[in-house]
Structure formats: structure tokens, C-alpha cells
Biopython code that builds the backbone (N, CA, C, O; Angstrom):
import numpy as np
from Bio.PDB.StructureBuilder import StructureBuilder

atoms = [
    (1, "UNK", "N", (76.052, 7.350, 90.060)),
    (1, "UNK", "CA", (76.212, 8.730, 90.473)),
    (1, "UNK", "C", (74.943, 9.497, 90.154)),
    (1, "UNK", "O", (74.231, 9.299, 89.170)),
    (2, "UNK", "N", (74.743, 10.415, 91.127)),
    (2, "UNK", "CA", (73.370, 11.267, 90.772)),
    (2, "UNK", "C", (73.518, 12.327, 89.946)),
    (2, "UNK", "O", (74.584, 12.874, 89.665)),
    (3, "UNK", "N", (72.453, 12.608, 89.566)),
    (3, "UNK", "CA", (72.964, 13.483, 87.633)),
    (3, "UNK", "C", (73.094, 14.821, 88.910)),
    (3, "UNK", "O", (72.768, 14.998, 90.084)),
    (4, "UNK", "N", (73.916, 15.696, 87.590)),
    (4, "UNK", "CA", (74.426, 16.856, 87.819)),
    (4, "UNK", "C", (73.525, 17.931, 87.630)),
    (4, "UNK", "O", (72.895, 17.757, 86.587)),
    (5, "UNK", "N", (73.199, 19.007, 88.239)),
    (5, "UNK", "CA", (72.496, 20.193, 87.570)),
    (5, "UNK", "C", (73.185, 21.111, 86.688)),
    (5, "UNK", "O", (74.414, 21.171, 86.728)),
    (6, "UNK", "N", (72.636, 21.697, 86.041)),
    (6, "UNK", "CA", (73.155, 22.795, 85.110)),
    (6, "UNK", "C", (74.203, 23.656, 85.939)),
    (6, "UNK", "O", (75.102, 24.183, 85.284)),
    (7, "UNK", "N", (74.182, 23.820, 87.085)),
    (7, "UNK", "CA", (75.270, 24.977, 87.631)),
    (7, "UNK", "C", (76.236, 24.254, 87.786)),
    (7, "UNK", "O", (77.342, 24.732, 87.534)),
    (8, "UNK", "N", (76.129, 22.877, 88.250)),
    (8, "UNK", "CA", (77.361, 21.867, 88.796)),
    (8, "UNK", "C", (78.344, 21.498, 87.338)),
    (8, "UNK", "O", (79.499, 21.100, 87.491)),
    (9, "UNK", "N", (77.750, 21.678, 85.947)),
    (9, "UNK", "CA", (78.053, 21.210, 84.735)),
    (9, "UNK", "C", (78.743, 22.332, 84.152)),
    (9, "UNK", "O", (79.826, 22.092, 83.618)),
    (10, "UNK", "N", (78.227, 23.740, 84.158)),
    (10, "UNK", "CA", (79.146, 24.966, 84.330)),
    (10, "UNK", "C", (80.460, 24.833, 85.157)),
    (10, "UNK", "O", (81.628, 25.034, 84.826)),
    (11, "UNK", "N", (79.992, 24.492, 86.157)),
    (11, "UNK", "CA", (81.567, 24.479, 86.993)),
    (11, "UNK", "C", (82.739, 23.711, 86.429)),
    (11, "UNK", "O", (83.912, 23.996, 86.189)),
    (12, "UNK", "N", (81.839, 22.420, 86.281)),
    (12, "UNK", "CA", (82.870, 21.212, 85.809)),
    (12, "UNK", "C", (83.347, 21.962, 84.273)),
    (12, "UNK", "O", (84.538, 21.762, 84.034)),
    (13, "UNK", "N", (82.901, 22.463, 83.625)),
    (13, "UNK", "CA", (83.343, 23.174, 82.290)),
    (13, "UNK", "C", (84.243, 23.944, 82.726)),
    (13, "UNK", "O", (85.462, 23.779, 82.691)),
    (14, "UNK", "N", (83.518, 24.980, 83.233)),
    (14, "UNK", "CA", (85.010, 25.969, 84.143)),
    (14, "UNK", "C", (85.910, 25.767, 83.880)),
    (14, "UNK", "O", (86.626, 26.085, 82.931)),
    (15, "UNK", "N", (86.102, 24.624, 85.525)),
    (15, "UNK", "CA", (87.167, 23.729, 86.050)),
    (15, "UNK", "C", (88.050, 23.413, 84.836)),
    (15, "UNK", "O", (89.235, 23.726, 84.719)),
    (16, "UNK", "N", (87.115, 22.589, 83.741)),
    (16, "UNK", "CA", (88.131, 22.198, 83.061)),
    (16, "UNK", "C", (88.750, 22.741, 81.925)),
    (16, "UNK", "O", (89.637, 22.134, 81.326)),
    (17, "UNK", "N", (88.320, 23.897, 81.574)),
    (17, "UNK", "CA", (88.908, 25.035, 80.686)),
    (17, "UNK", "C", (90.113, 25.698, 81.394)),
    (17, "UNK", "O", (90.912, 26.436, 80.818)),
    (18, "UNK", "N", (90.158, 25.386, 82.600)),
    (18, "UNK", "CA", (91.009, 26.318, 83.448)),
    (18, "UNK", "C", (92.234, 25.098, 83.310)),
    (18, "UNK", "O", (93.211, 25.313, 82.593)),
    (19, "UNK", "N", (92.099, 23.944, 83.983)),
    (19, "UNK", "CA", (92.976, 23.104, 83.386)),
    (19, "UNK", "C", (93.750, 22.805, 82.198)),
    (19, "UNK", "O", (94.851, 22.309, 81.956)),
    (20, "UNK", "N", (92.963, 23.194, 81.668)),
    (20, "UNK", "CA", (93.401, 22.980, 80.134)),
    (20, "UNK", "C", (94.528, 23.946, 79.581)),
    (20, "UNK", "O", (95.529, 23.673, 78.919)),
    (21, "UNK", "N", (94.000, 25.312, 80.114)),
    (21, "UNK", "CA", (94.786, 26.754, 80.276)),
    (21, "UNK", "C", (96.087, 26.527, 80.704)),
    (21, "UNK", "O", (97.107, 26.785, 80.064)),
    (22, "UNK", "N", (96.005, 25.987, 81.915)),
    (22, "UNK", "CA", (97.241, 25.845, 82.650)),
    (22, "UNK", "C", (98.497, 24.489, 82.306)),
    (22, "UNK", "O", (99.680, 24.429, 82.642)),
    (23, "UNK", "N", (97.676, 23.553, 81.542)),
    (23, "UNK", "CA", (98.345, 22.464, 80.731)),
    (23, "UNK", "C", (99.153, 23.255, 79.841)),
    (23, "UNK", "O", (100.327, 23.469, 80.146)),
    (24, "UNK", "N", (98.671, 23.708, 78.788)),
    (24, "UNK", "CA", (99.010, 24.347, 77.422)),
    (24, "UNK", "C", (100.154, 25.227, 78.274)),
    (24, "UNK", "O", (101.243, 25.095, 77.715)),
    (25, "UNK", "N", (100.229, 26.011, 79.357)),
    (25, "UNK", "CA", (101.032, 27.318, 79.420)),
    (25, "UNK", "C", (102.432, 26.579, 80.265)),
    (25, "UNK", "O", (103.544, 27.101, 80.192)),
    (26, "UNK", "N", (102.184, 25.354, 81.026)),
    (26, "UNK", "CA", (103.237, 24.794, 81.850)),
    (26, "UNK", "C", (103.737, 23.951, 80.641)),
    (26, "UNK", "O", (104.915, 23.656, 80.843)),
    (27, "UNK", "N", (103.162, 23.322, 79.153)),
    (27, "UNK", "CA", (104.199, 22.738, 78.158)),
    (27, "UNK", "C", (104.940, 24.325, 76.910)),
    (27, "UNK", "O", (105.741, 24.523, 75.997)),
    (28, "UNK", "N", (104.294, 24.781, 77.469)),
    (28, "UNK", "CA", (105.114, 26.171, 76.716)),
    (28, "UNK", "C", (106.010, 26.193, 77.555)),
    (28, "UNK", "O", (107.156, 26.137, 77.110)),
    (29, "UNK", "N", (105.839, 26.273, 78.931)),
    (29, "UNK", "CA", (107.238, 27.219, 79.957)),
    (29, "UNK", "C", (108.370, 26.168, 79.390)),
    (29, "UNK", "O", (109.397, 26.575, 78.846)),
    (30, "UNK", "N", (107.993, 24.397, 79.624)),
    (30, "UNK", "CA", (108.412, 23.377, 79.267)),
    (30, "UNK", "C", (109.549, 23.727, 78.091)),
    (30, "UNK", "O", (110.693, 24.159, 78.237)),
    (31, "UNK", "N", (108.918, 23.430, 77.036)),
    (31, "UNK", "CA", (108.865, 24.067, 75.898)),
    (31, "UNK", "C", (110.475, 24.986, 75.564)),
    (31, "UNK", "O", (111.373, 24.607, 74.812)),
    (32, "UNK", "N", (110.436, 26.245, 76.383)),
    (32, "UNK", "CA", (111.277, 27.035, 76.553)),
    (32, "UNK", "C", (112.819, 26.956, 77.433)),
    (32, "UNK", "O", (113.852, 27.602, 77.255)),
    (33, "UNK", "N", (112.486, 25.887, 78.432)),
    (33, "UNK", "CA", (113.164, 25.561, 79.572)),
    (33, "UNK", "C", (114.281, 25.319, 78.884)),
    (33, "UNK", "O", (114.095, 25.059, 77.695)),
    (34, "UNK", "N", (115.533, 25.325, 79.314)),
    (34, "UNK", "CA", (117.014, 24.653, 78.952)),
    (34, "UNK", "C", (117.206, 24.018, 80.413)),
    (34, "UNK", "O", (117.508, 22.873, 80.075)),
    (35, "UNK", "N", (117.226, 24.010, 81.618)),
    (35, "UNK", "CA", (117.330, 23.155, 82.209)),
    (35, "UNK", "C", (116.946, 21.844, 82.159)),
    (35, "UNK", "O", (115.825, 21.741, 82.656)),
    (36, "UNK", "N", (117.412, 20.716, 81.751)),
    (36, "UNK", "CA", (116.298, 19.571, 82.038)),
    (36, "UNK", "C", (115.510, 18.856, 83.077)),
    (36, "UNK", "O", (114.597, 18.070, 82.824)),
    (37, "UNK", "N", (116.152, 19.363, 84.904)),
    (37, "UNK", "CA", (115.023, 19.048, 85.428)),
    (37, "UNK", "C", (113.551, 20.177, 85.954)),
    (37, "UNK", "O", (112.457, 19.985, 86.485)),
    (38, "UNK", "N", (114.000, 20.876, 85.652)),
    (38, "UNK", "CA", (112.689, 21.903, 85.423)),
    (38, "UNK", "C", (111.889, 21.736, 83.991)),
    (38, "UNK", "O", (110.691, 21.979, 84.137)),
    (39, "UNK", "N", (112.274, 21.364, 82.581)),
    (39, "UNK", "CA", (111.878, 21.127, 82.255)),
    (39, "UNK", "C", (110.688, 19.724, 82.254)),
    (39, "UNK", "O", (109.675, 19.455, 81.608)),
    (40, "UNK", "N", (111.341, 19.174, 83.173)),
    (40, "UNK", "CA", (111.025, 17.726, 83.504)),
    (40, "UNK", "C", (109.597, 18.433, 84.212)),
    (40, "UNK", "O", (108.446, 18.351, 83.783)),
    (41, "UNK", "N", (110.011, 19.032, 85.239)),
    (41, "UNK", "CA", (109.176, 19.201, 86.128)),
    (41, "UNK", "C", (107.721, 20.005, 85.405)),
    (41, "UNK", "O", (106.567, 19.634, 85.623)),
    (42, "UNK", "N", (108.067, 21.022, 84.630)),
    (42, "UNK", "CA", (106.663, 21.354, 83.674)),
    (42, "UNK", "C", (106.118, 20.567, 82.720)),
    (42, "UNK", "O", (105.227, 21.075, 82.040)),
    (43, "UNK", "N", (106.457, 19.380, 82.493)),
    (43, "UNK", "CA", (106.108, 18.213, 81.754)),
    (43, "UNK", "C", (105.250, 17.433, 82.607)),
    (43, "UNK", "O", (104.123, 17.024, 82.326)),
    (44, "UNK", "N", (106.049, 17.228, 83.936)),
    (44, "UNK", "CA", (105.110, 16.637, 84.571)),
    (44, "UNK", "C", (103.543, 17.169, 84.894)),
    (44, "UNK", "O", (102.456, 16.632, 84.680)),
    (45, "UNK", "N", (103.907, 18.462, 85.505)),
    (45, "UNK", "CA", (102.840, 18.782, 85.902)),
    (45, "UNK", "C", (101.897, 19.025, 85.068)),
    (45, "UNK", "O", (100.725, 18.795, 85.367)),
    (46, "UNK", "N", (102.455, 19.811, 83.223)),
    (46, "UNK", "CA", (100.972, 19.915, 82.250)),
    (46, "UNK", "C", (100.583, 18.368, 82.355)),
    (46, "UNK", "O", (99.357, 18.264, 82.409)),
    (47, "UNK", "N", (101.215, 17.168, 82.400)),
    (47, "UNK", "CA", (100.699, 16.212, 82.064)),
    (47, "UNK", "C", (99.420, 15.619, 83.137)),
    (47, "UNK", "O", (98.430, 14.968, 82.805)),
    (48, "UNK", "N", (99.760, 16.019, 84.321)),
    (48, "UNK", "CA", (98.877, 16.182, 85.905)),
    (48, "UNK", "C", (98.007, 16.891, 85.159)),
    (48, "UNK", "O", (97.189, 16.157, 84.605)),
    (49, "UNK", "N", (97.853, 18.202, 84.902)),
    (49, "UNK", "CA", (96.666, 19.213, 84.463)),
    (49, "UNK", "C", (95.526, 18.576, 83.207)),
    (49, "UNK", "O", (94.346, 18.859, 82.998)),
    (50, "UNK", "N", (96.333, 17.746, 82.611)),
    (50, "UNK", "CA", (95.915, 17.314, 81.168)),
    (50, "UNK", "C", (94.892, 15.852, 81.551)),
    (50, "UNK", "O", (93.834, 15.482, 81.041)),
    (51, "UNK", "N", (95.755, 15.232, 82.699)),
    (51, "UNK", "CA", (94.482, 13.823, 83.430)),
    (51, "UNK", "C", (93.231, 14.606, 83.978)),
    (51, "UNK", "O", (92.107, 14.173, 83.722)),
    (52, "UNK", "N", (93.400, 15.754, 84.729)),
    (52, "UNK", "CA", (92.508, 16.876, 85.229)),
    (52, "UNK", "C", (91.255, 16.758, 84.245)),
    (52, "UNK", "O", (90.109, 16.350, 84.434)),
    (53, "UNK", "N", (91.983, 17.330, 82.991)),
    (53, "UNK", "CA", (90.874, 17.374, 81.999)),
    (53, "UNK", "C", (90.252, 16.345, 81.642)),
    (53, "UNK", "O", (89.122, 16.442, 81.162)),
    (54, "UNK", "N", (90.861, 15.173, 81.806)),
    (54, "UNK", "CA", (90.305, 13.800, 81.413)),
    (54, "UNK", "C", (89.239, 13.488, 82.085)),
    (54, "UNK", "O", (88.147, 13.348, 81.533)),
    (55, "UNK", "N", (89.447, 13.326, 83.486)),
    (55, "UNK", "CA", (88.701, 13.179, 84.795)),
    (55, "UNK", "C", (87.832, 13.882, 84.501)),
    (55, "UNK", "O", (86.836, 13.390, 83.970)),
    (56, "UNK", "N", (87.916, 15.352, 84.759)),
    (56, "UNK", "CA", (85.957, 16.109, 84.530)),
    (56, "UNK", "C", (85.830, 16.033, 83.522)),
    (56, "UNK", "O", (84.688, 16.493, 83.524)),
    (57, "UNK", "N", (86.050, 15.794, 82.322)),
    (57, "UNK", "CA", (85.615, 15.271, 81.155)),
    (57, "UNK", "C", (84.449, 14.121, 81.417)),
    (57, "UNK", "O", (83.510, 13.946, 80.641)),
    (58, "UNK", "N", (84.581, 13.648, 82.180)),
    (58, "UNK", "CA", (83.973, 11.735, 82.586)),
    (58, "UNK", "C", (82.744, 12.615, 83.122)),
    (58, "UNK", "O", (81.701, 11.969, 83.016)),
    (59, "UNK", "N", (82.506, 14.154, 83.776)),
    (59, "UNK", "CA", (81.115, 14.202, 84.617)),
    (59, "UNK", "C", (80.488, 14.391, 83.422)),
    (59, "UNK", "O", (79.292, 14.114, 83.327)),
    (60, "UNK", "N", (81.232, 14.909, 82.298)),
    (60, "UNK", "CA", (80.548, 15.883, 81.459)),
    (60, "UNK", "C", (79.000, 14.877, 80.208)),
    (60, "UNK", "O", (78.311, 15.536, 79.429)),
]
sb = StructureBuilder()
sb.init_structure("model")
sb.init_model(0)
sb.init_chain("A")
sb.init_seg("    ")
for serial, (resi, resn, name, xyz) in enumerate(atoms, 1):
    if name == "N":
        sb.init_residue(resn, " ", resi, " ")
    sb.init_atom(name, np.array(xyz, "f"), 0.0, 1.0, " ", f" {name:<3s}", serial, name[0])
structure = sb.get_structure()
């Protein structure tokens, strides 16, 4: 892969602070839920948000 520039490495930081944001706040909703398939369902998805971070983690 061809190296990244400084603006493309900002982004990917961004990106993945924003992920990260949205992990943490969908295992809180989680967290709170008494339904169990909605709870299910914000489990899933922080856990989607949380590979997010993994992945641009790898440009970084």
C-alpha cells in the first residue's frame, strides 16, 4: 500500500475516534435496554463499530 499523507492520517484518526464514540454510546444504550432483542441488536452493532476501529487502526 502507498504511504498515507498527513491529511489522509487525520482523517483515518477522525474516522476512528468517531467510531469509537459511537461503539461506547450503542453498549451504553445496550447497557440500559430491557428488551433482549434490541439489546442484542446494540451489541451487535457497538461490536461492528469496535472492528471499525480495528481496521483503521491497521492504516495508522
Amino acid at each position: 500500500m502507498s504511504q498515507l499523507n498527513e491529511m489522509e492520517l487525520q482523517n483515518i484518526r477522525h474516522i476512528a475516534g468517531n467510531h469509537k464514540t459511537i461503539a461506547a454510546k450503542l453498549t451504553d444504550y445496550a447497557n440500559q435496554c430491557q428488551d433482549t432483542q434490541i439489546k442484542q441488536m446494540f451489541q451487535q452493532a457497538a461490536q461492528s463499530a469496535q472492528q471499525g476501529v480495528q481496521k483503521l487502526g491497521g492504516f495508522l
